[in-house]
C-alpha positions as CSV (number, residue, x, y, z in Angstrom):
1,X,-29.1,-15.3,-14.0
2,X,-25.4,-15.7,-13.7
3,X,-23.9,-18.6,-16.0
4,X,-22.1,-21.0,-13.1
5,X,-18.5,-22.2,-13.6
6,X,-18.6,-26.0,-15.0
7,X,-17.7,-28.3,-12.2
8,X,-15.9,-31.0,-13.9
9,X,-12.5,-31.8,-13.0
10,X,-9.6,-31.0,-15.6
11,X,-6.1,-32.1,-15.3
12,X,-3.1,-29.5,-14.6
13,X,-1.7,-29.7,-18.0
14,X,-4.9,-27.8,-19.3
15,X,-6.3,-26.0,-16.1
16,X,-5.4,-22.7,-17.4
17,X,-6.7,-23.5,-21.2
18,X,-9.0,-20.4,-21.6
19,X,-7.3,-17.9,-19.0
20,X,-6.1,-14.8,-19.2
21,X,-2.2,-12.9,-19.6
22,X,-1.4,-13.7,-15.5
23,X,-1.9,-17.6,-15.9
24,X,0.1,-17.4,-19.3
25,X,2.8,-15.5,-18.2
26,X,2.9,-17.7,-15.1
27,X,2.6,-21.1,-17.2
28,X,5.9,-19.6,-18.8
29,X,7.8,-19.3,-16.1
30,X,6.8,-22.6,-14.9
31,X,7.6,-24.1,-18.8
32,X,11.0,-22.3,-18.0
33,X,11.5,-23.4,-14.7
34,X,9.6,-25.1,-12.5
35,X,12.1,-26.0,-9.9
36,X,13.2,-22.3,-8.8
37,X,12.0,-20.7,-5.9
38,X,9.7,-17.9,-6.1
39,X,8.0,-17.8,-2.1
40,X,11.1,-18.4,0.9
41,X,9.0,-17.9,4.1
42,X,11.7,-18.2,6.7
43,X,8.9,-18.4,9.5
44,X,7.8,-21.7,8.7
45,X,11.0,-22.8,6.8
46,X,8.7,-22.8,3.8
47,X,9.9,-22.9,-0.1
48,X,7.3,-22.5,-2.8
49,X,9.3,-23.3,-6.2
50,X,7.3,-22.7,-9.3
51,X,5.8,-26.0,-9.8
52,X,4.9,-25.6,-6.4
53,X,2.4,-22.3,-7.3
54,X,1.0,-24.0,-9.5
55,X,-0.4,-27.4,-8.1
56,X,-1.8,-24.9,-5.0
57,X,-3.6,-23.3,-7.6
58,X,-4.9,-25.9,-8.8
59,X,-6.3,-27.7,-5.5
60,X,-7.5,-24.2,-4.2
61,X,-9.1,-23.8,-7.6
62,X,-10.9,-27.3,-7.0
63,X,-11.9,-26.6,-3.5
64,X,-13.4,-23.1,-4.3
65,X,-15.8,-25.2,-7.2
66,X,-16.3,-28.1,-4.9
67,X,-17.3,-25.2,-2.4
68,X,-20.4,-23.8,-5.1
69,X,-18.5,-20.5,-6.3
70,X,-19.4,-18.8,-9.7
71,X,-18.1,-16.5,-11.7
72,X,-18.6,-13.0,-10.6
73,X,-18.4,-14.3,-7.2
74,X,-16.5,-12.7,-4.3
75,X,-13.5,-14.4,-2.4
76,X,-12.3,-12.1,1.0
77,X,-8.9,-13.3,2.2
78,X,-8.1,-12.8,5.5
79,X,-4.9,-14.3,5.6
80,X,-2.6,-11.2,5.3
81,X,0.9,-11.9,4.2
82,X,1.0,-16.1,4.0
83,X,2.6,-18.0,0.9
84,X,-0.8,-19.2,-0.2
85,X,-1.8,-15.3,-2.0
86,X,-0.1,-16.2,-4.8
87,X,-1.7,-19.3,-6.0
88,X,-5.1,-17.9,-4.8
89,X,-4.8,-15.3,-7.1
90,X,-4.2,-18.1,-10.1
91,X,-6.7,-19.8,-8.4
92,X,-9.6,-17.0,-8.7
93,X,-8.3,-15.9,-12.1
94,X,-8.9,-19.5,-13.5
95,X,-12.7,-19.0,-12.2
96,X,-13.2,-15.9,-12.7
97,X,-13.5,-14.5,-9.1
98,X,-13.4,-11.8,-8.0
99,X,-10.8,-11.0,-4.5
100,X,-10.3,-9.0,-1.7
101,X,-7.2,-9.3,0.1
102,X,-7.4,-8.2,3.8
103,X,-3.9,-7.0,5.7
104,X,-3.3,-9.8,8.4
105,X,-3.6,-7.3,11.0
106,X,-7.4,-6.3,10.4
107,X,-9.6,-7.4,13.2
108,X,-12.5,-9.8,13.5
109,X,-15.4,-6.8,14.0
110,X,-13.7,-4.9,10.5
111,X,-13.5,-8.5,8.8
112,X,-17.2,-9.2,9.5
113,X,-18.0,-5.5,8.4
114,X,-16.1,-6.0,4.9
115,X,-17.7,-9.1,4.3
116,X,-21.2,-8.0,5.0
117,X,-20.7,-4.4,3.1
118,X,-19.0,-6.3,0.0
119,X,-21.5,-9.5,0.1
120,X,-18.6,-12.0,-0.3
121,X,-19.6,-15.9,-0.8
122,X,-16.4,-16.9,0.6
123,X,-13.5,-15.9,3.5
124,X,-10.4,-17.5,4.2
125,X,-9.1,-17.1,7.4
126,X,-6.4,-18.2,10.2
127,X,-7.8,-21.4,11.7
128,X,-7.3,-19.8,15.0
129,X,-10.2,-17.1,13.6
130,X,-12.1,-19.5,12.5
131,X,-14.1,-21.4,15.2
132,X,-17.0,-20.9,14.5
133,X,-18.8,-20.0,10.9
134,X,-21.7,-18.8,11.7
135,X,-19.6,-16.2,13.4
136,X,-18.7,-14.2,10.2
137,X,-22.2,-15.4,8.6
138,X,-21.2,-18.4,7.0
139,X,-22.5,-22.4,6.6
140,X,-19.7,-23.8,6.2
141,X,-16.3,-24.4,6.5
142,X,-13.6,-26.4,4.8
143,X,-9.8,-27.0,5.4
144,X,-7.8,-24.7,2.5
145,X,-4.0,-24.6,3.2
146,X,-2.0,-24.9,6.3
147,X,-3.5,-22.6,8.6
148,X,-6.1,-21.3,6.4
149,X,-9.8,-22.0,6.8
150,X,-12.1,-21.2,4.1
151,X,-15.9,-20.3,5.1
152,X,-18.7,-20.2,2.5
153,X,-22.3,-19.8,2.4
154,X,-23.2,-20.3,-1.2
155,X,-22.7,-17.4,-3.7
156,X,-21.9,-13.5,-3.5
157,X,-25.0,-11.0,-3.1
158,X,-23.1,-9.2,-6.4
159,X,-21.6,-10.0,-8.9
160,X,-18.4,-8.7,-9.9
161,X,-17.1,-8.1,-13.0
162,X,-13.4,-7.5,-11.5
163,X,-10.3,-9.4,-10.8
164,X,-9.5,-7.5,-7.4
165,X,-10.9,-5.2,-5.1
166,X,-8.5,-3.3,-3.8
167,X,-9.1,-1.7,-0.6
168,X,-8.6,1.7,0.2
169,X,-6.0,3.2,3.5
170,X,-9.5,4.0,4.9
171,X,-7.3,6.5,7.9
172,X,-9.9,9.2,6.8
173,X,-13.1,7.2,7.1
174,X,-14.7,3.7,6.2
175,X,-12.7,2.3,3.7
176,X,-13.9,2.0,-0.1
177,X,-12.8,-0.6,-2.4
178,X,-11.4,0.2,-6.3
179,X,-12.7,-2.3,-9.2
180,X,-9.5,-3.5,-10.9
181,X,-9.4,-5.8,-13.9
182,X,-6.9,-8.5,-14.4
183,X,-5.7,-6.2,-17.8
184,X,-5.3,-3.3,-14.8
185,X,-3.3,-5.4,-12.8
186,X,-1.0,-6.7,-15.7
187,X,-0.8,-3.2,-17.3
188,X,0.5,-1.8,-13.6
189,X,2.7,-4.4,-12.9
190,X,4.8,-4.1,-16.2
191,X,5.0,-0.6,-15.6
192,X,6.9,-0.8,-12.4
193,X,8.8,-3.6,-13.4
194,X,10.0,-1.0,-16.4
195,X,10.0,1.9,-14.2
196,X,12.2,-0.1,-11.2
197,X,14.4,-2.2,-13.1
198,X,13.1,-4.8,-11.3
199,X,14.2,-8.1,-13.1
200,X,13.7,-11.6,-12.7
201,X,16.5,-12.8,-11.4
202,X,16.1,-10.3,-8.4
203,X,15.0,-10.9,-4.8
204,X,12.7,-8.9,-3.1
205,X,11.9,-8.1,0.6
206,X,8.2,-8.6,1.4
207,X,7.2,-7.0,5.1
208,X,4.6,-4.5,3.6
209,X,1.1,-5.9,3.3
210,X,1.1,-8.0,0.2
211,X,-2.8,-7.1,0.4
212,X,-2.5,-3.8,-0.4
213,X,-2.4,-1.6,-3.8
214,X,1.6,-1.1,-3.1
215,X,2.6,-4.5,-2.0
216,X,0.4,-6.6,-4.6
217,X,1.8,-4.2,-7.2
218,X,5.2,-4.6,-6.7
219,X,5.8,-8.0,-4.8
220,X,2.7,-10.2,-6.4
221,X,2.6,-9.1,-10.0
222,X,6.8,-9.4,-10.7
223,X,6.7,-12.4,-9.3
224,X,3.1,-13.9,-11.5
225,X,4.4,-11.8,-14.2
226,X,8.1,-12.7,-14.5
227,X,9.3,-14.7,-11.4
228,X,10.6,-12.3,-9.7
229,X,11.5,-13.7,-6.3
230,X,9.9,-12.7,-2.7
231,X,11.1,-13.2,1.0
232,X,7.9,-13.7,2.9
233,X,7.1,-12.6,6.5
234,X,4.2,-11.3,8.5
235,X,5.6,-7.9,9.1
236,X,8.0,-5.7,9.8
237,X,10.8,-6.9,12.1
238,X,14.3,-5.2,12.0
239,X,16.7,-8.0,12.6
240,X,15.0,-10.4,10.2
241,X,15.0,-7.7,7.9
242,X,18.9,-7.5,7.4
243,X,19.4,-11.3,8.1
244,X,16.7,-12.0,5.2
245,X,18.5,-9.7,3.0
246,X,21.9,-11.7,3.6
247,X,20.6,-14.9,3.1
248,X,18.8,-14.7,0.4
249,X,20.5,-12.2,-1.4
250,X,17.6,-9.4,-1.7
251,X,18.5,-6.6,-3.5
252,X,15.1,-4.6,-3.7
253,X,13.5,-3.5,-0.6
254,X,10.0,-2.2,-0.6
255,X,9.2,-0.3,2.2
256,X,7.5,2.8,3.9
257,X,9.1,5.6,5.2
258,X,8.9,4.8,9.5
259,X,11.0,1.6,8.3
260,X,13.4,3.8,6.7
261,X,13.8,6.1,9.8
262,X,13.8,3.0,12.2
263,X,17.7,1.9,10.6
264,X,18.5,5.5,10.9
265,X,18.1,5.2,14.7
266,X,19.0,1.8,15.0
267,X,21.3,0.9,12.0
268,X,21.7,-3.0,11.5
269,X,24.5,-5.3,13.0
270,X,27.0,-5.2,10.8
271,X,26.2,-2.6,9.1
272,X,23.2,-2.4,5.5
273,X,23.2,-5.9,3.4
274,X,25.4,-4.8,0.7
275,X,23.1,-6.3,-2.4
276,X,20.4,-4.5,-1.0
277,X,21.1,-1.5,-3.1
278,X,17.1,-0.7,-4.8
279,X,14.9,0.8,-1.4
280,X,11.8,1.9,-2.9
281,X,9.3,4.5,-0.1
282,X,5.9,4.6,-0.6
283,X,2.1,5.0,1.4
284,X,3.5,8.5,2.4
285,X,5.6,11.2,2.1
286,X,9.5,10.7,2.5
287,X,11.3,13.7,3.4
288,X,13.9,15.0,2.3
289,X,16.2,14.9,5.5
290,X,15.4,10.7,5.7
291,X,16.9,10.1,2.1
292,X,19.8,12.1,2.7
293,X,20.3,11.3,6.2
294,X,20.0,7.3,5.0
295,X,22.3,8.2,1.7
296,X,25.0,9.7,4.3
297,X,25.3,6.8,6.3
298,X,24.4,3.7,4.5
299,X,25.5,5.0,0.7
300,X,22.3,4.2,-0.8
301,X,19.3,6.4,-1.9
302,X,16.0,5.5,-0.8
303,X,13.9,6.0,-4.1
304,X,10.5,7.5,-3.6
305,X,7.1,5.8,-5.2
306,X,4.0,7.9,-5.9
307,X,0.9,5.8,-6.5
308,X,-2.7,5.3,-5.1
309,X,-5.2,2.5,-4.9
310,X,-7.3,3.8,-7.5
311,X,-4.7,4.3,-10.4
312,X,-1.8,1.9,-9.5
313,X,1.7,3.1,-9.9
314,X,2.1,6.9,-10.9
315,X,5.7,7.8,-10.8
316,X,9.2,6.8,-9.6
317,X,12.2,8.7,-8.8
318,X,14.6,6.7,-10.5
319,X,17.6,8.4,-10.2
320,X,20.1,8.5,-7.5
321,X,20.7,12.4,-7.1
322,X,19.3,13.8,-3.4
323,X,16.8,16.2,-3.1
324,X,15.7,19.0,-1.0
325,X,12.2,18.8,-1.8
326,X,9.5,16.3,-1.5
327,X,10.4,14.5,-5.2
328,X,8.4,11.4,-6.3
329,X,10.0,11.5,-9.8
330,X,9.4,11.0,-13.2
331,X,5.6,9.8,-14.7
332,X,5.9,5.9,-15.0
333,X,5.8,4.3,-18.5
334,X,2.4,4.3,-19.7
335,X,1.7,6.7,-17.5
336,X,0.1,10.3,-17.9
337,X,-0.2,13.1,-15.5
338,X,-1.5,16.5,-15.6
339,X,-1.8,19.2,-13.3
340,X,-4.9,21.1,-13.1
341,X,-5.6,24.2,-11.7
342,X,-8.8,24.4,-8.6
343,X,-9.7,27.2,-6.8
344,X,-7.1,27.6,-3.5
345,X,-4.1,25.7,-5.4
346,X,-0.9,27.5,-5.4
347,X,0.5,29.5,-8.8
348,X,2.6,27.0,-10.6
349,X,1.0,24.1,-9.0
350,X,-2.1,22.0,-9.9
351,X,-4.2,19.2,-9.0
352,X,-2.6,15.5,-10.0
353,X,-5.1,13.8,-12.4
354,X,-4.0,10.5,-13.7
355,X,-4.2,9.0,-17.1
356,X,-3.1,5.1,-17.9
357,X,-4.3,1.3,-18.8
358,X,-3.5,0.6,-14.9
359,X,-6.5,2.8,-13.7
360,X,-9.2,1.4,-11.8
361,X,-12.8,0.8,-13.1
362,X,-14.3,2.9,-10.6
363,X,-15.2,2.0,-6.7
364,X,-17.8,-0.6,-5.4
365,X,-21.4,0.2,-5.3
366,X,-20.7,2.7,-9.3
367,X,-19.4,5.0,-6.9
368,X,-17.3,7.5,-9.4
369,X,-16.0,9.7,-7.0
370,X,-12.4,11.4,-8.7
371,X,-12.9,9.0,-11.8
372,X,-13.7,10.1,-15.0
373,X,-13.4,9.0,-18.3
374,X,-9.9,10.0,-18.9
375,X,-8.5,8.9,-15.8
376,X,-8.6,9.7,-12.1
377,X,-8.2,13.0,-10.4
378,X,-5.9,12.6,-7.0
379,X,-6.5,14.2,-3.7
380,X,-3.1,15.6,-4.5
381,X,-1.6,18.9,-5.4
382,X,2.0,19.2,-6.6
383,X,4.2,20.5,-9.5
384,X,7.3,20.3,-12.0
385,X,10.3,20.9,-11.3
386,X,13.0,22.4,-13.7
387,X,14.2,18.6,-14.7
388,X,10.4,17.3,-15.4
389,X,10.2,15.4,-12.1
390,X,6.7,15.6,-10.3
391,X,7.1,17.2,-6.3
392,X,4.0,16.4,-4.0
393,X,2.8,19.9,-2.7
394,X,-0.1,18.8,-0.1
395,X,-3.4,17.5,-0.1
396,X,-6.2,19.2,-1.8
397,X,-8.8,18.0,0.8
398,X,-6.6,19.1,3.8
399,X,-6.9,23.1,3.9
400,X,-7.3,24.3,7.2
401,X,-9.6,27.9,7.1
402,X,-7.8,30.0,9.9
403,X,-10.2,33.4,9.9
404,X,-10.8,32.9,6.5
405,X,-7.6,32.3,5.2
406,X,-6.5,28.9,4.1
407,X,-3.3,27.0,5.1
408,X,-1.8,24.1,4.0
409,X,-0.8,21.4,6.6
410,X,2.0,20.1,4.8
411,X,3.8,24.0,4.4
412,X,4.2,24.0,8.1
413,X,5.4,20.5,8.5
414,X,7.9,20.9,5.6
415,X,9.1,23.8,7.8
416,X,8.4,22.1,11.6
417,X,11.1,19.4,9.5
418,X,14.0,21.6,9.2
419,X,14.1,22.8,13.3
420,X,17.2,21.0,15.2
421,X,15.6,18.7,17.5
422,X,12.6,17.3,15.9
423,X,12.3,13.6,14.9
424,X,8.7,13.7,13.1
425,X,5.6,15.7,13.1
426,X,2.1,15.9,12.2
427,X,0.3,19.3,11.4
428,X,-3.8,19.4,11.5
429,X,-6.5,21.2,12.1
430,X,-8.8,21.2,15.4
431,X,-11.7,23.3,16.3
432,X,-11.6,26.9,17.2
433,X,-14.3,29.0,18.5
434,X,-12.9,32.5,17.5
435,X,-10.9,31.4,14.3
436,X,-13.2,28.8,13.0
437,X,-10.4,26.1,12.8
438,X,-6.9,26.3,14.1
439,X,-3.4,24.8,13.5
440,X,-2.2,21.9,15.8
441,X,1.7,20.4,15.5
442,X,2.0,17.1,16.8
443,X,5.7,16.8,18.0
444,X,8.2,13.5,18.3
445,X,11.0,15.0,20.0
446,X,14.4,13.0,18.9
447,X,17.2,12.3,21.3
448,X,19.2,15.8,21.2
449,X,15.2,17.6,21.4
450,X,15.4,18.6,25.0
451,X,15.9,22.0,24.1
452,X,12.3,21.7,22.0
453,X,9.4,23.5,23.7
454,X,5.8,25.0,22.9
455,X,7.9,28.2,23.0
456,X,10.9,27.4,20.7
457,X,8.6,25.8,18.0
458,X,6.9,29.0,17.6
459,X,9.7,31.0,17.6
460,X,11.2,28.7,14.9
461,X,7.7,28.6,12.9
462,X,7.2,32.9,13.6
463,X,10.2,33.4,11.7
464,X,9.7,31.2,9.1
465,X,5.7,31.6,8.4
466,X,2.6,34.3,8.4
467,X,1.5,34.7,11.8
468,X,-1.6,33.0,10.7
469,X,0.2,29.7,9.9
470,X,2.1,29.3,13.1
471,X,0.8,26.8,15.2
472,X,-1.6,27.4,18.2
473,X,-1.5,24.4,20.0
474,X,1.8,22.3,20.1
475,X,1.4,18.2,21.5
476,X,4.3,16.3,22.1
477,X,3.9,13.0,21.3
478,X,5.9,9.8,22.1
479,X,5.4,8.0,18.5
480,X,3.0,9.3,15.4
481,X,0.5,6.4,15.5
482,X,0.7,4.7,11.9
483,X,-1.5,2.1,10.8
484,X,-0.3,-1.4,9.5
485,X,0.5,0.2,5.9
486,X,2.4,2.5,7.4
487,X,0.3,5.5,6.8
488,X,-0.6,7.9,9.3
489,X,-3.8,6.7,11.6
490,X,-5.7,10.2,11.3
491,X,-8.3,8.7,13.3
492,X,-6.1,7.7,16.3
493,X,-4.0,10.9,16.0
494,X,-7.1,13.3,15.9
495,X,-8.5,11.2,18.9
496,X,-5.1,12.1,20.6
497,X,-5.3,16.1,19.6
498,X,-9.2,16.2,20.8
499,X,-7.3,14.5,24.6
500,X,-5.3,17.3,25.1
501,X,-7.1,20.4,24.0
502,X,-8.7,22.3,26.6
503,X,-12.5,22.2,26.7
């Protein structure tokens, strides 16, 4: 039987008595200053100062025990990117629950799914979701936070030994979620405060999912860990984006690669907030042609950010020279990585396994799928370059067998890249009755592409690649479809490819 978190009420000045390094750290930034402004959320006109944090933490903390939650048990928050996520995550460290933070964006059928699959005791969720309780399988329901509902039903169907689980992209199938320890999440945020420069005196743009591996990593932990500031909103919208910047003097900016491209196109009035000089890509590959396309324009490198949900932060291209190849940088501090040779791999390249303090327990359910007891192996290939810095090379899971020979998706979009007239592309695999599988190029066309056809690409690709590797069947698309992370939607895009194939 579980031991249940005493109920009795304790005063601020010793709710965090017996907690662990996130509450002290946080204490001390509140000691230092409790007056600052750590959360602007210029939808609402909204700023959380310190102190602020805190005393949310410490009613959400009383309504979560009022509410009949033990230790071990399982908080789901459905509340994407609202100012409350902070203090929740106090809130559960102080007893001892475990979280899993949702994107906004994820829809009622996927919310009811995770909460069933996981056996949380608790969600909290937009009022507007939350009619109803017995909708999601809950008793009850309380009032939590501007906006916020929070439903219970009495205790977890696990318990969890865990601070967070953090939820995998799931574009490949039904998502799985890693077991991360509070001494995880400390140990990854100080190594991409070290690795970044990120200090705490900065600003920091927040339009990625604060619920996911990247955004909790390097918006939520600076900010519990040293105070590093955050500009809150929802999502993604351009002319916020630069206006946020101005106004609250950001200068680090978080964001995936389509964000990047979309200034490219449509550069901000008035040109890129000058203090907004750190631009850190991650959830997929930047190219090459993006960072020095952005660099050429703007005068500012866009720094690329290799890490997964399963091992936190993995390395960081620091420095401000441009590359011509896919370059994610140097290890990060603390961070180990070797490159080990599989069957299929390229000479001079290797599979990315990952060794550090910020690596992941293992998945729900003792799944140990890549972990081991070193590390984590990656669904990654890559190698070294000549100055020690790590270049992704593919996906080891993403060979396609064309008559027996294998091709790498990722060779023929590096090479689809460089042809005049192409904005993006996609490169996968579909059926083939003669060839077993074949090689399908998924097209976005850019505003000079009217001279791109089904016939030039495979000129351009025949002179360039084996015969074998040159696509078969070329789609031209209007937009890649990318999920709310920003990664690719492999489900919506091979639901496209199976549309226009002939039957």
């Amino acid at each position: 039987m579980r031991q249940a978190v005493n109920p009795r009420h304790r005063s601020h000045s010793i709710l965090f008595a017996s907690v662990g390094t996130i509450a002290e750290r946080f204490a001390a930034i509140c000691r230092s200053d409790s007056t600052r402004v750590l959360i602007h959320s210029p939808a609402t006109g909204d700023a959380w100062t310190a102190s602020d944090i805190w005393n949310a933490c410490a009613r959400f903390a009383e309504i979560l025990r009022r509410s009949g939650l033990e230790a071990g048990d399982l908080v789901v928050s459905a509340a994407g990117n609202h100012p409350s996520i902070v203090a929740l995550i106090l809130a559960c460290r102080e007893l001892d629950l475990a979280l899993l933070p949702l994107d906004g964006g994820t829809t009622v059928p996927e919310i009811r799914d995770l909460v069933d699959r996981f056996g949380a005791a608790s969600l909290l969720i937009p009022d507007e979701l939350a009619r109803d309780a017995t909708d999601f399988g809950f008793a009850q329901a309380v009032g939590f936070e501007r906006d916020l509902t929070l439903l219970t039903r009495g205790s977890s169907k696990h318990a969890y030994v865990t601070a967070v689980l953090k939820l995998t992209s799931g574009s490949t199938g039904s998502p799985r979620a890693a077991l991360t320890t509070e001494a995880q999440l400390v140990a990854d945020g100080l190594h991409i405060v070290a690795a970044m420069g990120i200090q705490p005196h900065d600003t920091q743009l927040a339009v990625i999912p604060v619920s996911h591996s990247y955004g909790l990593s390097v918006l939520v932990m600076p900010l519990l860990l040293q105070g590093t500031a955050i500009v809150l909103r929802e999502s993604f919208i351009p002319p916020q984006l630069s206006a946020d910047a101005r106004r609250f003097a950001a200068r680090v900016f978080p964001g995936v690669p389509f964000m990047f491209q979309y200034f490219l196109t449509n550069p901000p009035a008035g040109g890129w907030p000058p203090m907004l000089t750190q631009l850190i890509s991650a959830g997929a590959p930047l190219t090459p042609a993006t960072v020095r396309a952005f660099h050429d324009r703007f005068g500012v490198k866009i720094h690329s950010f290799y890490g997964s949900t399963e091992t936190g932060g993995i390395a960081f291209d620091e420095d401000d020279e441009v590359h011509d190849r896919v370059v994610v940088g140097r290890p990060m501090p603390g961070v180990t990585i070797s490159l080990r040779q599989e069957p299929d791999i390229p000479d001079g390249a290797g599979r990315i396994h990952v060794r550090s303090d910020a690596v992941s327990s293992g998945y729900t359910g003792s799944t140990r799928d890549g972990f081991d007891d070193d590390g984590f192996m990656t669904g990654d290939y890559g190698g070294w370059d000549d100055a020690g810095r790590l270049t992704l090379l593919g996906r080891v899971s993403s060979f396609v067998n064309v008559s027996g020979r294998k091709v790498q998706p990722d060779e023929v979009e590096h090479v689809l890249r460089t042809m005049p007239g192409i904005a993006d592309v996609r490169v996968v695999a579909a059926a083939d009755e003669q060839r077993g599988q074949q090689i399908v190029a998924c097209i976005v066309a850019d505003r000079q592409g009217d001279g791109v056809t089904v016939l030039t690409v495979r000129q351009f690709c025949a002179a360039r690649l084996a015969a074998y590797k040159v696509p078969r069947t070329i789609i031209f698309l209007d937009a890649i479809p990318l999920t709310a992370r920003g990664k690719t939607d492999r489900s919506a895009l091979d639901e496209l490819v199976r549309a226009r194939l002939p039957v």
